[in-house]
C-alpha positions in Angstrom: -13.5 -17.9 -48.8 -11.8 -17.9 -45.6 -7.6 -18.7 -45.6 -6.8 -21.9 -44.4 -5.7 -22.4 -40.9 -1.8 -22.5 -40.4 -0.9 -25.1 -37.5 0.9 -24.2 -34.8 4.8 -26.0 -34.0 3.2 -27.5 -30.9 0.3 -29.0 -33.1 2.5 -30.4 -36.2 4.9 -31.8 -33.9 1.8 -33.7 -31.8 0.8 -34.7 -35.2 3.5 -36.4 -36.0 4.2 -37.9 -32.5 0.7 -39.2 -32.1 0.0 -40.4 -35.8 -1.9 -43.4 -34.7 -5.1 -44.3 -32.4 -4.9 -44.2 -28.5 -6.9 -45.7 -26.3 -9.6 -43.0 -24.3 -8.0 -43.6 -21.1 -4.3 -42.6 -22.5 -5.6 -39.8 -24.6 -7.0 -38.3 -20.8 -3.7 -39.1 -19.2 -1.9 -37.1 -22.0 -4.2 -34.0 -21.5 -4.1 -34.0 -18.2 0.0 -34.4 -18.4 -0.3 -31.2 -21.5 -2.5 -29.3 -18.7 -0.2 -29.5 -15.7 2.5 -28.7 -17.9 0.6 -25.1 -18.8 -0.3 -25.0 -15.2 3.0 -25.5 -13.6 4.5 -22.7 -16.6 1.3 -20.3 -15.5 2.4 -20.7 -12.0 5.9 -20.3 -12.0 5.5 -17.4 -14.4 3.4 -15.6 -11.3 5.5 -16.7 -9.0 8.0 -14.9 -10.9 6.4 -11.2 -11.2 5.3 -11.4 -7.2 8.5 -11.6 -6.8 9.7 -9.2 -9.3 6.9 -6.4 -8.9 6.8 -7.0 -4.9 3.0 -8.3 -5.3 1.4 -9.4 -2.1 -1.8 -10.4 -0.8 -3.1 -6.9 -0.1 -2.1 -6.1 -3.9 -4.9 -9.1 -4.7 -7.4 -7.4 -2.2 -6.7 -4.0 -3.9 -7.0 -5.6 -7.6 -10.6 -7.0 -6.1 -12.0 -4.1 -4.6 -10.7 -1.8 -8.4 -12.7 -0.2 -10.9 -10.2 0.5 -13.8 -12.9 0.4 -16.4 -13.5 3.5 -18.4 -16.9 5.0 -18.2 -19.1 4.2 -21.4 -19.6 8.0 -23.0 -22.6 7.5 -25.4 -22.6 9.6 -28.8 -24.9 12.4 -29.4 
């Protein structure tokens, strides 16, 4: 028997703001609002470690052209 799932603080407190029925169209205008608001956090938090690290576009071209994986060594 599996435990049960905790919910996260995000998830009770949407819970309890949205207790009742929305209409479709508002439920899609309230994602897309939740996804921007990730977006513009994912962004900024990039925009912050260029910044910080001294990233540029030939760090991206470097990144692309990398092979950082480790070779696969079967067993005997």
């Amino acid at each position: 028997m599996s435990a049960p799932v905790k919910l996260t603080n995000l998830q009770v407190e949407l819970l309890q703001t949205f207790s009742y029925s929305l209409p479709n169209e508002q439920l899609d205008e309230i994602r897309q609002l939740l996804s921007k608001y990730f977006l513009d956090k994912a962004d900024a938090e990039m925009d912050r470690l260029w910044q910080e690290r001294g990233w540029n576009d030939e760090t991206i071209e470097t990144w692309a052209k990398g092979h950082d994986r480790v070779p696969y060594l079967s067993q005997p």
